[in-house]
Rosetta silent file (secondary structure, phi, psi, omega in degrees, C-alpha in Angstrom):
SEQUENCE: XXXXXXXXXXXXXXXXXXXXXXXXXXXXXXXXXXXXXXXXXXXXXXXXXXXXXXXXXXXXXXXXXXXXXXXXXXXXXXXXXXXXXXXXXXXXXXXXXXXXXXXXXXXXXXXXXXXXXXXXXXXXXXXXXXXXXXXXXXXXXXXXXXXXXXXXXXX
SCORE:     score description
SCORE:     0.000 S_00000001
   1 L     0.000  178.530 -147.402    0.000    0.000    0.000 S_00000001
   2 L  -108.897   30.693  141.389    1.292    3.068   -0.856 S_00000001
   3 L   -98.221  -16.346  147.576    2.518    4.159    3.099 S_00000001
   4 L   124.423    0.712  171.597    4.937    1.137    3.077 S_00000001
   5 L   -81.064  148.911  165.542    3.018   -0.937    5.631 S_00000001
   6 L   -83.732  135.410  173.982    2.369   -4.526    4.981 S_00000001
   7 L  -147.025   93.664 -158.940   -1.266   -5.221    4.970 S_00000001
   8 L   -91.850  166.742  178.743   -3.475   -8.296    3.841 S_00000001
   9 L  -151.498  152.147 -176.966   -7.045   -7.774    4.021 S_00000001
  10 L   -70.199  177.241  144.333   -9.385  -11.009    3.347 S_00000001
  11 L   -55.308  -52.568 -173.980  -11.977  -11.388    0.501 S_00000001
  12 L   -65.611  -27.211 -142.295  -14.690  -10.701    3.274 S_00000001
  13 L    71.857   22.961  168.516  -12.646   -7.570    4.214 S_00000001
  14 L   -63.466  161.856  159.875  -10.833   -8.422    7.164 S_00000001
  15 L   -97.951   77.228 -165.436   -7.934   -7.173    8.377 S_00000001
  16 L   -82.281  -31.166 -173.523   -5.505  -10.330    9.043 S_00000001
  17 L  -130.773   90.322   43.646   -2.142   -8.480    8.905 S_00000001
  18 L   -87.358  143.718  156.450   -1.927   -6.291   11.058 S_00000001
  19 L   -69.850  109.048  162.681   -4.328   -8.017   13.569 S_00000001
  20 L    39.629   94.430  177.080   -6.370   -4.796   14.203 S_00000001
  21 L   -65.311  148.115 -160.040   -4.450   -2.047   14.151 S_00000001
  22 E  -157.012  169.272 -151.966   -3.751   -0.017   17.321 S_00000001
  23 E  -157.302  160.390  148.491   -2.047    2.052   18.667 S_00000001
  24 E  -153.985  169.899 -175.219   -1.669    3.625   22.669 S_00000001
  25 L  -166.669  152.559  169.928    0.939    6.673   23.776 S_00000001
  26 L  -112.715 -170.604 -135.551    1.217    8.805   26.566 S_00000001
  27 L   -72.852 -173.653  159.609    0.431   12.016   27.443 S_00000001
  28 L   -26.157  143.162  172.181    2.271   15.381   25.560 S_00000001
  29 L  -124.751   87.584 -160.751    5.747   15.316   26.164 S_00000001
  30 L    58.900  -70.665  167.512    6.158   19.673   26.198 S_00000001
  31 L   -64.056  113.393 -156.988    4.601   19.215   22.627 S_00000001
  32 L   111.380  -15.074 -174.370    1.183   19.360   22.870 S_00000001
  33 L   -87.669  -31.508  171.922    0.789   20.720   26.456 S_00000001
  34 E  -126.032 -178.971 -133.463    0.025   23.916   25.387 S_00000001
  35 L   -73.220  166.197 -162.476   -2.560   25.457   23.804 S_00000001
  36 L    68.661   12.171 -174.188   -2.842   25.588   19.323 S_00000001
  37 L   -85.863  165.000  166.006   -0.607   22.337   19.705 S_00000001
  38 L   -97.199  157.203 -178.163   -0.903   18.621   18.436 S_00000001
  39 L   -92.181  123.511  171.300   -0.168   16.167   21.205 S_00000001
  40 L   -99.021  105.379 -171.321    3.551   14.606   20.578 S_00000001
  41 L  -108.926  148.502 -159.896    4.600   11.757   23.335 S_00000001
  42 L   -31.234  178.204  173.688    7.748   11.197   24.742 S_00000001
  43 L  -103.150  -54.475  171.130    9.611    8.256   22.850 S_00000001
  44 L   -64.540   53.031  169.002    9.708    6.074   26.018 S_00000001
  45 L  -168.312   32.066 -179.385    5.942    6.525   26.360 S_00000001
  46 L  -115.103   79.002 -176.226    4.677    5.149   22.689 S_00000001
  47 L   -61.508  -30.744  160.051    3.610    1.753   25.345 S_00000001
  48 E  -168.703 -176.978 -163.205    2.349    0.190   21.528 S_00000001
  49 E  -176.113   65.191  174.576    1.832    0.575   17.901 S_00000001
  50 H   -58.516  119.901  147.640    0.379   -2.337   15.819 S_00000001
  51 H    89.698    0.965 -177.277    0.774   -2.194   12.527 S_00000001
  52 H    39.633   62.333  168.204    3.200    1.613   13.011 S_00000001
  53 L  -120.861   22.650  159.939    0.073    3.619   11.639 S_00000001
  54 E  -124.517  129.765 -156.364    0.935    5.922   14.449 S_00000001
  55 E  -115.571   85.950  171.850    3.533    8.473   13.602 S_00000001
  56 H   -51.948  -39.298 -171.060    4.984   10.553   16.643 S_00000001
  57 H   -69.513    2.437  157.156    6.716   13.049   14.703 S_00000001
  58 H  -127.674   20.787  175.638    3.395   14.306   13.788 S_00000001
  59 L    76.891    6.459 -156.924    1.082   13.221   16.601 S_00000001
  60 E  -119.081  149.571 -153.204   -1.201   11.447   13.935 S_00000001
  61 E  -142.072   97.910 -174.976   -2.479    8.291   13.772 S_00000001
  62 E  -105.204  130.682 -173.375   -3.498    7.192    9.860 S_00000001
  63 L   -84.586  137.950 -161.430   -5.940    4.730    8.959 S_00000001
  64 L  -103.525   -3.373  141.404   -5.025    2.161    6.917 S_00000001
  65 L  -121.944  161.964 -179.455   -8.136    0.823    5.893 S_00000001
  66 L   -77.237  147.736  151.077  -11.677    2.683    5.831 S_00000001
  67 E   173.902 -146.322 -173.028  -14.114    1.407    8.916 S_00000001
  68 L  -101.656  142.226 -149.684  -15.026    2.210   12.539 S_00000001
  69 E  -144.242  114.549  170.325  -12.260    3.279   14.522 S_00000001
  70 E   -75.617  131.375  127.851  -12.434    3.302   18.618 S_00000001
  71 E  -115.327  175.839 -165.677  -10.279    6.442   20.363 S_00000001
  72 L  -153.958 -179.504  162.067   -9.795    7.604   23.840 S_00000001
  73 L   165.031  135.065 -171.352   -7.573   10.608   25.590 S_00000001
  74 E  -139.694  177.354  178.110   -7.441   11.614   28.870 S_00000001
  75 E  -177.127 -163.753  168.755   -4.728   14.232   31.171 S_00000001
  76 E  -136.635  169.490  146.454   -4.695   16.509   33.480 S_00000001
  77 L   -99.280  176.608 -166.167   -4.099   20.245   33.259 S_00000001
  78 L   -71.170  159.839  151.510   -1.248   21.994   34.948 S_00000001
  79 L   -10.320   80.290 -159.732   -0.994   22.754   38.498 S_00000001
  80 L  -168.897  154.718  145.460   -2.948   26.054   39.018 S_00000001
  81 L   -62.707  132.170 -167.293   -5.633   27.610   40.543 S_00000001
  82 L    86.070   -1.184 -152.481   -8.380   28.391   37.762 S_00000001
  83 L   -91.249  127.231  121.925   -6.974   26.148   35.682 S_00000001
  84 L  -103.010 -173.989 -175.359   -8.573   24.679   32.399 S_00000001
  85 L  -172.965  123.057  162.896   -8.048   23.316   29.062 S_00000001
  86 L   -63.066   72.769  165.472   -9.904   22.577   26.073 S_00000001
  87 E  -134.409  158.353 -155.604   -9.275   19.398   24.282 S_00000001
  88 L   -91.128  150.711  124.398   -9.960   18.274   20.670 S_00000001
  89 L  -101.198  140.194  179.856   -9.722   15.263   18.454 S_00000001
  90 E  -112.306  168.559 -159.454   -9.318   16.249   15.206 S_00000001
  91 E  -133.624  125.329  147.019   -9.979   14.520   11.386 S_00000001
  92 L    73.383   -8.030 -164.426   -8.139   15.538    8.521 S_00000001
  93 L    88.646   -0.327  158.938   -6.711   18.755   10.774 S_00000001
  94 E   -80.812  129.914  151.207  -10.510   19.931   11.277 S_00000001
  95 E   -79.926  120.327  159.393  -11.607   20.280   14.764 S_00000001
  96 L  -107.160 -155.301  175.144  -14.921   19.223   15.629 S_00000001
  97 L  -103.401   12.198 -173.565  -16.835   18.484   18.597 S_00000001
  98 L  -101.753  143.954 -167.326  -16.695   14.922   18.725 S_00000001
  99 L    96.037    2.250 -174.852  -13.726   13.932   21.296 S_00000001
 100 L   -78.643  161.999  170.404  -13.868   17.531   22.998 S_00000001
 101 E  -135.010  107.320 -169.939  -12.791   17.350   26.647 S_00000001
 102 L   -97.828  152.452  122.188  -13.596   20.605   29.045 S_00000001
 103 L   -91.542   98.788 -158.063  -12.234   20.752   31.739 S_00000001
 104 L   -77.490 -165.865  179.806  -13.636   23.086   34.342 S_00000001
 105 L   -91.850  109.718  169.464  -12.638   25.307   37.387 S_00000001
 106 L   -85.082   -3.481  178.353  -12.378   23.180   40.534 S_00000001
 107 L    74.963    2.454 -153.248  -11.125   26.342   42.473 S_00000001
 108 L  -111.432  104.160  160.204   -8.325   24.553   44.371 S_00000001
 109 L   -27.832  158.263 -174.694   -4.632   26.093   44.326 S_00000001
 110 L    39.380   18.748  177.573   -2.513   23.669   43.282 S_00000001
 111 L   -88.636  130.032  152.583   -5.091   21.150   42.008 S_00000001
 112 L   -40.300   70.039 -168.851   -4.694   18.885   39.156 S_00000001
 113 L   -59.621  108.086  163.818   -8.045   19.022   36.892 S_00000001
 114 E   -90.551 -162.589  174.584   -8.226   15.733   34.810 S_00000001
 115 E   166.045  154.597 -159.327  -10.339   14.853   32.040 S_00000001
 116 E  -156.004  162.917 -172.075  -11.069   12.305   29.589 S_00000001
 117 L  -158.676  131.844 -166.969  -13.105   11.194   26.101 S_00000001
 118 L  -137.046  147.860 -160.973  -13.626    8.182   24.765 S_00000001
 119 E  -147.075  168.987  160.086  -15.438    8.336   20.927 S_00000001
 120 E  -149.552  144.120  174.510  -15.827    6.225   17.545 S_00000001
 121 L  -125.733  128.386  168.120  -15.044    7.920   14.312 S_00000001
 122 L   -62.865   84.406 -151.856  -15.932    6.645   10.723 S_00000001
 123 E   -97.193  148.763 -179.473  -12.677    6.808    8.924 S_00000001
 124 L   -99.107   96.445 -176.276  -11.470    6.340    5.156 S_00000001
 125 L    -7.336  126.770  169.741   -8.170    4.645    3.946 S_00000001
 126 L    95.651  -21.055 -168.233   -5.777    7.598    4.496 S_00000001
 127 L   -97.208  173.615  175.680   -7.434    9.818    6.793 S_00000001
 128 E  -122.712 -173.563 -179.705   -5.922   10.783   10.140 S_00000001
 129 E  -149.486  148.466  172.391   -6.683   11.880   13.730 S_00000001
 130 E  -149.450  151.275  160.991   -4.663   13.662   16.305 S_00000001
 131 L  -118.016  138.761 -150.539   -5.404   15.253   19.184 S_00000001
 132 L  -151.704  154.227  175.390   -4.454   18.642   20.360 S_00000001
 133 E   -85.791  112.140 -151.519   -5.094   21.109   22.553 S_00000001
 134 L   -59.754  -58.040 -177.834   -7.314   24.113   21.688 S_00000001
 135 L  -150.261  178.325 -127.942   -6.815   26.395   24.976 S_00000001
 136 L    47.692 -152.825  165.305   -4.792   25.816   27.968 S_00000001
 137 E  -154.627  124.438 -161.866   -2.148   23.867   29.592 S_00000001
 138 L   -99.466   87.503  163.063   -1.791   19.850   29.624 S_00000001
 139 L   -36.912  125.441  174.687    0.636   18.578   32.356 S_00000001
 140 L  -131.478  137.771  154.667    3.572   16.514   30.761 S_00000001
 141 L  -141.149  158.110 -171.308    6.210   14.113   31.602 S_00000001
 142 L   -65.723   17.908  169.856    8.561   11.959   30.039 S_00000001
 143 L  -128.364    1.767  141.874    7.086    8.676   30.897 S_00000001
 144 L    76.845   40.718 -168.582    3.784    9.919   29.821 S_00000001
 145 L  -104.539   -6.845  153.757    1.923    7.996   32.685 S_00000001
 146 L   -63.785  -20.623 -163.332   -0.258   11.474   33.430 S_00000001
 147 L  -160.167 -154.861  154.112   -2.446   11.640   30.534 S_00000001
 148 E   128.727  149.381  145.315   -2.421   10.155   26.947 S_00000001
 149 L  -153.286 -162.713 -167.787   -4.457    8.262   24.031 S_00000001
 150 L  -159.761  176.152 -175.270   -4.861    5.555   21.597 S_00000001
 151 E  -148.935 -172.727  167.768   -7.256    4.254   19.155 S_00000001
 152 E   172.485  168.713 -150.959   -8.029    1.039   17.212 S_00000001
 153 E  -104.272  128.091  149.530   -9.823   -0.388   14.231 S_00000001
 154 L  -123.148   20.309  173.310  -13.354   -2.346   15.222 S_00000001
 155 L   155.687    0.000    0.000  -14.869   -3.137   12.226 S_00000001
């Protein structure tokens, strides 16, 4: 196929090689934590990647057949009083609203706000998804064990 992965797909349309591609990563590693960004994660925090159709140097994750597609991301924002953060999954590099994650004002100095989204998107050979943050700031570390997401093909 023409991104260089090996891929069989049945007569019925299965997907035998890769067995169901997937992907998980962890949170932002500074790229991605704050806000207009794409989320990038650490290289010792890409935990798997069936089938490599997730590409850290651009945060994006391309599908390699069309179907139904499972994703998830969750974090925290930083440390702060007041603190929120706005974040997107995106298609193609549009943001819509499916996959947003708000995160309100808990009021608490120093409190961590999490937040999390779990979605299914109808996908095409070729298109991607990334997720990135819109407004705020997304706590990051290099073992990416704070935040993070992942996706996978179901059908």
């Amino acid at each position: 196929n023409s991104n260089g992965h090996d891929l069989t797909i049945s007569r019925e349309g299965i997907v035998s090689m890769p067995n169901q591609p997937s992907f998980h990563v962890g949170s932002p590693n500074n790229s991605g934590s704050s806000s207009g960004q794409v989320w990038k994660s650490h290289a010792n925090a890409i935990y798997s990647n069936v089938g490599s159709h997730y590409d850290n140097s651009t945060g994006r994750f391309t599908a390699p057949v069309a179907g139904q597609y499972f994703f998830f991301h969750w974090g925290m924002t930083q440390s702060s009083s007041n603190s929120t953060a706005d974040v997107y999954s995106r298609k193609n590099g549009s943001r819509d609203q499916i996959g947003t994650s708000y995160n309100g004002n808990g009021g608490t100095t120093g409190g961590y706000h999490q937040f999390g989204c779990s979605y299914v998107r109808t996908l095409a050979a070729g298109d991607y998804v990334d997720v990135w943050t819109g407004s705020g700031s997304i706590y990051y570390t290099t073992d990416g064990r704070h935040g993070g997401w992942g996706g996978y093909l179901i059908g």
